[in-house]
N, C-alpha and C positions, 0 to 999 in steps of 0.2 A: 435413506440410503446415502444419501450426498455426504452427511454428518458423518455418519460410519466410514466414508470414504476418507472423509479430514480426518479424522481421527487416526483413521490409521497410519496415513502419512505422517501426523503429527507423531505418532508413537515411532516410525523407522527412523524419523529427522535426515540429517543430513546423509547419511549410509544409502540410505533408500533412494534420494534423488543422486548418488552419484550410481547407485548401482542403474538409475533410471537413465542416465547420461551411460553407461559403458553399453547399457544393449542399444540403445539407440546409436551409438559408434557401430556396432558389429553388424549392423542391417538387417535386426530383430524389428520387426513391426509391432511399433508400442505408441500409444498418445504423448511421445517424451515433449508435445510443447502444452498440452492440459497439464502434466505432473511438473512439467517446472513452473508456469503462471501459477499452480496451487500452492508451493515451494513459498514463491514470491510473495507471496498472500499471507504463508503460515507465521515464515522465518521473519519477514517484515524487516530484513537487513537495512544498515545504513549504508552510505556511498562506501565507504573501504569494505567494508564486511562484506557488501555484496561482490565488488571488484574479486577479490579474494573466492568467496564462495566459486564465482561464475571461472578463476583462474584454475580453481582444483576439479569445476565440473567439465569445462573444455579438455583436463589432462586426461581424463579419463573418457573422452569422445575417443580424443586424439589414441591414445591404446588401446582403444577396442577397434577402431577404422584401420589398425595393422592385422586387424584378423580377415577381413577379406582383402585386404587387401596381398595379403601374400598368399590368402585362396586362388586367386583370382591367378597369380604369377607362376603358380605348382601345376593347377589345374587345365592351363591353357595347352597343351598338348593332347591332353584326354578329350576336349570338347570336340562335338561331331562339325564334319567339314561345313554344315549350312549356317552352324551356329558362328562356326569363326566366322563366315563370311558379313555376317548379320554385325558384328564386332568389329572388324575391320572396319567399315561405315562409320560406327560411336568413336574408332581410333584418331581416323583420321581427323574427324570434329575437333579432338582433345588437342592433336596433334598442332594442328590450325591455330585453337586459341592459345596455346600452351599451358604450363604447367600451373599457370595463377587462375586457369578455370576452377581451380581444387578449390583454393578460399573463395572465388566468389561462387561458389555454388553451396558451401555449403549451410547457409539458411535456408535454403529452398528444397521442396523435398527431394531433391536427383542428388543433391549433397551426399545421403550415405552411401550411393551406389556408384560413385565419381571414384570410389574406393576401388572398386573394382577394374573398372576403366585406366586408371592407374594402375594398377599393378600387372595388367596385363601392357600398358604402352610403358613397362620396366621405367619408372619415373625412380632417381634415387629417392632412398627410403626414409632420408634425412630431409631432403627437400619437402617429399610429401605429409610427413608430420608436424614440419615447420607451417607449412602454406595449411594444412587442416586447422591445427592449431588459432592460427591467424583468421582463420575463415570462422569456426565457432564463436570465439569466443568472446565478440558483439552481439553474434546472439542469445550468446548465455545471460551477458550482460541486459541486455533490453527486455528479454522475457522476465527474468528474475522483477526486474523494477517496474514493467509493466503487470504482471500478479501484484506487486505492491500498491502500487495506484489504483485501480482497481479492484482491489482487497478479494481479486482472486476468482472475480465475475467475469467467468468465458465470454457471455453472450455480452459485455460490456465492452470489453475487447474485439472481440468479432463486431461489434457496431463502430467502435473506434476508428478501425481499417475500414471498412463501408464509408464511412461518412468522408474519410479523405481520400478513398480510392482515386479518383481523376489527380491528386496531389501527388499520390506514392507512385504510379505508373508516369506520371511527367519526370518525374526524378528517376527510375529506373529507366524510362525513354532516355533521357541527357546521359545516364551513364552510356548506355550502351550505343546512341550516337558518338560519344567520346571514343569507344575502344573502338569502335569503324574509325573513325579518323585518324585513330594512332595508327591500326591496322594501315589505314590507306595511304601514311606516311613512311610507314616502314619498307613496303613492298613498293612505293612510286620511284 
């Protein structure tokens, strides 16, 4: 079954993983970081190739994250009064850290749905394609080359992050100690 699986990814090639990167932009629930480590695995890019590959699979993040996200800017008057109030709460969050919440969230899975959070706190729509943009497309980059190195072995991957877990949460700790300090410089 696995073989059939490559194979058929091998037969879509590149088509397939960008069409894999636009529903994963539109906030279709799909495995889009299994189908790009396998991607990384198949294509076996070199350093420009994969730059390039991971530039054209972010543009197509980036244009499908305008589909809810101007859902989300249409539909906000239609939604029932408990729901806004439920949303006002997420606004305020956005509102707080501002608009560079957009890239850094989106490697992490609340990334597709920051789309929506945006377009209802009316973020310009230049800005928010800029900052999406920006936010993907290190992850495109790292997945793609992590399938590579791993010649495309999930659970080799998944043991990768295990093993330096206490590493990647001290550095995601210092980031986010940083953006408190900048916070706590701005507002002092």
């Amino acid at each position: 079954m696995v073989q059939q699986f490559l194979d058929w990814l091998n037969a879509i090639g590149l088509p397939g993983l960008y069409l894999a990167m636009f529903l994963e932009g539109s906030s279709i629930p799909m495995p889009g970081v299994i189908i790009v480590l396998t991607f990384g695995y198949l294509l076996s890019p070199g350093f420009f190739a994969m730059a390039a590959i991971a530039a054209v699979m972010s543009l197509f993040y980036t244009c499908a994250s305008l589909i809810p996200f101007y859902l989300a800017a249409k539909l906000e008057s239609k939604f029932p009064e408990r729901l806004k109030r439920k949303l006002a709460k997420s606004q305020i969050y956005f509102n707080r850290y501002g608009t560079w919440s957009i890239a850094f969230s989106r490697p992490f899975g609340v990334g597709n749905y920051i789309s929506y959070i945006a377009g209802l706190s009316k973020v310009n729509p230049f800005t928010f394609t800029l900052l999406t943009f920006l936010g993907i497309y290190p992850w495109c980059v790292v997945m793609l080359w992590l399938g590579n190195y791993f010649n495309g072995n999930i659970e080799a991957v998944t043991q990768f992050f295990y093993s330096r877990e206490i590493f990647l949460y001290g550095i995601i700790g210092i980031i986010f100690a940083l953006g408190l300090l900048l916070l706590w410089r701005k507002y002092k």
